[in-house]
N, C-alpha and C positions, 0 to 999 in steps of 0.2 A: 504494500500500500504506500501511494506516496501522491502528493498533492502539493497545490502551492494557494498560500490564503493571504489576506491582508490580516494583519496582527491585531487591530483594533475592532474589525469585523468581526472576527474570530471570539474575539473577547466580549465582545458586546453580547452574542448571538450563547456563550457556554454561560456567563454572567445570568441571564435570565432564566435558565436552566438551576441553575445552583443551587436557587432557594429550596430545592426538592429533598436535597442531598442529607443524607444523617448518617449516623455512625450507628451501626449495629456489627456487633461481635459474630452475632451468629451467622448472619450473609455479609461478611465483607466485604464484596464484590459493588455492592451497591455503592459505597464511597467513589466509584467511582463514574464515569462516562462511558457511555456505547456510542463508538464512533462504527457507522455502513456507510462504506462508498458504492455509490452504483452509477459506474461512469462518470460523467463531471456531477453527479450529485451525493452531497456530505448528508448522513440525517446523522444527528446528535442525539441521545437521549441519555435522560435518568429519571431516576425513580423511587422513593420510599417505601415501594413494594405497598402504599396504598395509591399515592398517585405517581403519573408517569407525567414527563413533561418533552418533548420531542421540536426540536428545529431543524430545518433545511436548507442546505446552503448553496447556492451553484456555484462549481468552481470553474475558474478558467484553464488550470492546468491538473489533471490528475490520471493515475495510474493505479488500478484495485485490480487487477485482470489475478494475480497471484494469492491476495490475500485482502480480503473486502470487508474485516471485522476485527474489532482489536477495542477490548475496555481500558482506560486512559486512566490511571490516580488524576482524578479531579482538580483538588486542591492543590496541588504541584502545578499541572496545567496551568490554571487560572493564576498561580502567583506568577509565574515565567510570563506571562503573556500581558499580565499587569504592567510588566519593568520594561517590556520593551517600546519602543516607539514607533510612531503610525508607518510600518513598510509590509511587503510583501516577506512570509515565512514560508520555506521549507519543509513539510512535516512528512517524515519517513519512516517505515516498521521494517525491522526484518522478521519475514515469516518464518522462521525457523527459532527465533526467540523471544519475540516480539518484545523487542526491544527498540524502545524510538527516540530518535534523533530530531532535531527542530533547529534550523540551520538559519541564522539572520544573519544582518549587517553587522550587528556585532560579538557574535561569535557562534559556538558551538555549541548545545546542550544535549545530554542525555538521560533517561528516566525509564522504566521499566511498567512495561504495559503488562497486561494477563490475556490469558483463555478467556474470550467473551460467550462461549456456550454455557457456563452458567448466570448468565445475565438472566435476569427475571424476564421474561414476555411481558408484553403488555394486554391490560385486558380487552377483549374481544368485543366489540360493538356492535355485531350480531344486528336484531333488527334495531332502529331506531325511529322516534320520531325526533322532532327537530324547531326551533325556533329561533331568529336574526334578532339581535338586539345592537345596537350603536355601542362604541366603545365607549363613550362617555355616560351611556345612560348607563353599563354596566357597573363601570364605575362608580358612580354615583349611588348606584343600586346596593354596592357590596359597601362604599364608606360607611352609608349613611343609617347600616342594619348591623352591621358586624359585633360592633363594641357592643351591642346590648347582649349578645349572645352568653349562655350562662359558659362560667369556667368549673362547675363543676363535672366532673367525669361521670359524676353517679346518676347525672340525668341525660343520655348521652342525647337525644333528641331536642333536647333545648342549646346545647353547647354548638350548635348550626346554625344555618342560615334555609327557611323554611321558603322554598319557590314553589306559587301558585299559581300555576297556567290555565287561562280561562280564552274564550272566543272574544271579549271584552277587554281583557285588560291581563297583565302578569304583574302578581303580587310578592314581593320579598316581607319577611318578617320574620324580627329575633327577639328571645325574651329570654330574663333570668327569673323571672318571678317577680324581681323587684321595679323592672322599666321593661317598656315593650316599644316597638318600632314597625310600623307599617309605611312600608316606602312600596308605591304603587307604581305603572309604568302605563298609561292611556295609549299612548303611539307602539305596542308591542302586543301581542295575543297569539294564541294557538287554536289551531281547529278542535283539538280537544281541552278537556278539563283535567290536569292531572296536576299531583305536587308530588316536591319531593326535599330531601333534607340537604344542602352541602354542609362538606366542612369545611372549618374555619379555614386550614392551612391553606388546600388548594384554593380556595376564591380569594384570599390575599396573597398568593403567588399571581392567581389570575390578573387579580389589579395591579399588582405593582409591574411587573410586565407591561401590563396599558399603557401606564402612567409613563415607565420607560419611554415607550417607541415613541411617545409628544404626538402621535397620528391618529386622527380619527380615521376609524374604516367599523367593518364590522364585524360583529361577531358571531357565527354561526354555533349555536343551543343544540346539541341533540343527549338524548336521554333513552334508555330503557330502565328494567325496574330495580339493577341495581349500579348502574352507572351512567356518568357525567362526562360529555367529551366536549371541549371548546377549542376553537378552530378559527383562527385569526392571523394575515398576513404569512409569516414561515412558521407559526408555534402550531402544535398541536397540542392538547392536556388532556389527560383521562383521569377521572378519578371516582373510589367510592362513594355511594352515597350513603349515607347516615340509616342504619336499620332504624324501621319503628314509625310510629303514628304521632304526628306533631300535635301538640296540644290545639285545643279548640279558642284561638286566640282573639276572634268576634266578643265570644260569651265574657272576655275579661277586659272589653272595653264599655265604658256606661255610654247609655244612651241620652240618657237626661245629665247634662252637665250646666246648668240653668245661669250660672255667673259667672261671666265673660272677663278677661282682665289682659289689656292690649297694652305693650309695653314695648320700646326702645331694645332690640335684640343685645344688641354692643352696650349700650350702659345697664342693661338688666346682666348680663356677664359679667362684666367688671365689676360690678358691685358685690353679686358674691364669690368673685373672689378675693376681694378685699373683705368682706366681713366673714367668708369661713374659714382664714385665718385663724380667728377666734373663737371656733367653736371647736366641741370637745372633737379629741382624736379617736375618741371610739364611733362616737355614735355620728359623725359629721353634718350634726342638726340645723337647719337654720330656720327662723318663724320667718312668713310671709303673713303681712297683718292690711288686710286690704280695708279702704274703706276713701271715698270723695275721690277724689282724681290725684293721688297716689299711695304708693304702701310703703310698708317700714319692714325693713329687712335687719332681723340681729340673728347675734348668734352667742355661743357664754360657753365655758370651759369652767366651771363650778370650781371643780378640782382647784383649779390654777388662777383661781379671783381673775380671768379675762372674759373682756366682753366687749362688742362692737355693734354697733347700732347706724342705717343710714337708711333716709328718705329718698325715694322716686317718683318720679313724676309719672303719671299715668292715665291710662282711659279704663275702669272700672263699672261694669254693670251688675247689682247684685246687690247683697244683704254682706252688712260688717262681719270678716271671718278671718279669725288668725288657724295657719294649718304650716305644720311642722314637713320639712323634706329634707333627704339627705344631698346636700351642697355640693357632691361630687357628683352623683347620677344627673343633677340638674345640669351641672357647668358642661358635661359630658353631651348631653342630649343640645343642648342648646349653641354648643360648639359647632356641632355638626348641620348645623341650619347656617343657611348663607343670606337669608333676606331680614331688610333695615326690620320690621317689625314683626312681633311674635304674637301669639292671641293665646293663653291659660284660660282653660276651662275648667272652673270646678264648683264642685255640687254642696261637701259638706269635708270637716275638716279630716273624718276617716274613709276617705275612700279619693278613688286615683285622680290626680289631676290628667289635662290632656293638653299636649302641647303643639300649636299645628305653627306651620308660617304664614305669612301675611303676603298673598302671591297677586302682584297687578296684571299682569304678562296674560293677556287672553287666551295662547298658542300655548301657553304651559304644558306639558304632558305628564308634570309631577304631581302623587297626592301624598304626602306625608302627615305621619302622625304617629305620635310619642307620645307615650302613658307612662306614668311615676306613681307610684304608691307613697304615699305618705306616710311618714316616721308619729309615731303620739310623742306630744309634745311635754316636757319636762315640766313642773310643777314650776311655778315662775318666783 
């Protein structure tokens, strides 16, 4: 096997790939890269033996007639290819040791390849159906769900990202029990109605990849029932989907949330997080005490005699109500919203608030909404 690549191509194209990579004792092999030439074409792949992640390269010079497969130690790779500068590389195997050679401007390198016949396969796509989504809407789709997703392992169905394909519209939503996330997609739908779970790892492989290439194009969705394939520009991704039945995530949003409270996105942010500085480190409480046209945000560390107290200016509809939330799920959910204003809905001081954006844009194709459960609030 022997070929010739531009160095920084090269890197760019194994870099995106990488995030896949982990160390496991028992398949070592996995550490590293499946490089197949088949004539001037390179495909790259690795994999965590749950998801695979595969690119392709065309080369202008290459030779595989002898020896067309050879697994690469990774991280060696990618450090060599880091130092070098933007030129045309050499990269050569001998089939009898596979031992490679990577030949620049500025000098010589050698590194010891393996037997790639025990490289894991990747899974089988068998029948599929299938959905297009924009690169931007997917990214947006996985920012703006992911964080709420639980880290606990013991719920493995919540620790995802729950996709629901309708003829209507395709729905994303993650929850921990404590905040929930319905990020909706109007300009996307499928002939059928089906869901299913990702996980976390692969769909934040998937975005940051996006985010990489700075290029909108799109993205082709296909799916059977127990796997996820994404298909964009040279990348290919396969991965498992999450076994099990996503919680019934409608029933745990309220439908009467009767008192409105329309607030400044960026100075509602910055306020708590200036005042939940000073709330306790356990319970990271802060009161929201609404009432005329604006509220009073504190927060208090008993323990440690601190407390912090600031007024907002606001548009409030509704009955006078102090209702306690944890200041990090808020600054969290509300981070991730991009428009000047925010609209909190809520009913009574135990039960969820609801947090939607203030969207003027008529052509929108976004529905979002974000529910918080609320903390009880310490004796004052």
């Amino acid at each position: 096997m022997k070929f010739i690549i531009n160095s920084q191509l090269f890197a760019k194209n194994l870099q995106a790939l990488s995030g896949v990579l982990t160390t496991n004792n028992n398949v070592p092999i996995i550490s590293c890269f499946h490089f197949n030439l088949d004539g001037k074409t390179l495909t790259v792949k690795a994999t965590d033996l749950e998801t695979t992640i595969m690119a392709t390269m065309e080369l202008d010079e290459a030779d595989g007639d002898n020896l067309n497969q050879i697994a690469v130690p990774a991280k060696l790779l990618l450090d060599i290819l880091k130092s070098l500068s933007d030129e045309p590389i050499t990269f050569s195997v001998d089939e009898a040791t596979y031992s490679i050679e990577i030949l620049s401007r500025e000098g010589k390198y050698h590194l010891a390849g393996q037997n790639p016949e025990s490289f894991p396969t990747m899974q089988d796509k068998g029948d599929t159906n299938s959905v297009v989504i924009s690169a931007s809407a997917l990214v947006n789709a996985i920012t703006k769900t992911v964080f709420a997703a639980s880290n606990d392992d013991m719920h493995q169905q919540m620790s995802g990202v729950y996709c629901e394909l309708s003829p209507e519209h395709t729905t994303f939503v993650a929850t921990d029990a404590h905040k929930l996330v319905r990020y909706r997609r109007l300009d996307v739908a499928s002939e059928e109605a089906k869901g299913f779970i990702f996980s976390k790892k692969p769909i934040n492989l998937v975005k940051n990849i996006l985010l990489a290439n700075k290029e909108e194009c799109d993205v082709t969705l296909e799916y059977n029932n127990t796997n996820v394939f994404f298909s964009f520009g040279n990348i290919f991704v396969a991965c498992r989907l999450v076994d099990g039945k996503y919680p019934d995530y409608e029933r745990a949003i309220p439908k009467e949330n009767p008192f409105r409270l329309t607030l400044d996105r960026a100075s509602f942010l910055n306020s708590l997080r200036r005042v939940s500085i000073f709330a306790s480190q356990t319970t990271h409480q802060v009161r929201i005490k609404t009432g005329g046209n604006e509220i009073t945000i504190s927060a208090e560390d008993i323990d440690y005699s601190n407390d912090a107290r600031e007024r907002l200016a606001c548009e409030y509809e509704g009955d006078p109500m102090e209702i306690g939330f944890n200041a990090r799920f808020l600054m969290e959910m509300i981070s991730n919203l991009d428009t000047e204003t925010i609209v909190m809905q809520l009913s009574h001081p135990s039960r969820a608030g609801i947090i939607t954006p203030v969207i003027d844009d008529e052509n929108n194709k976004e529905d979002i909404l974000m529910l918080v459960m609320p903390v009880m609030l310490a004796n004052s």
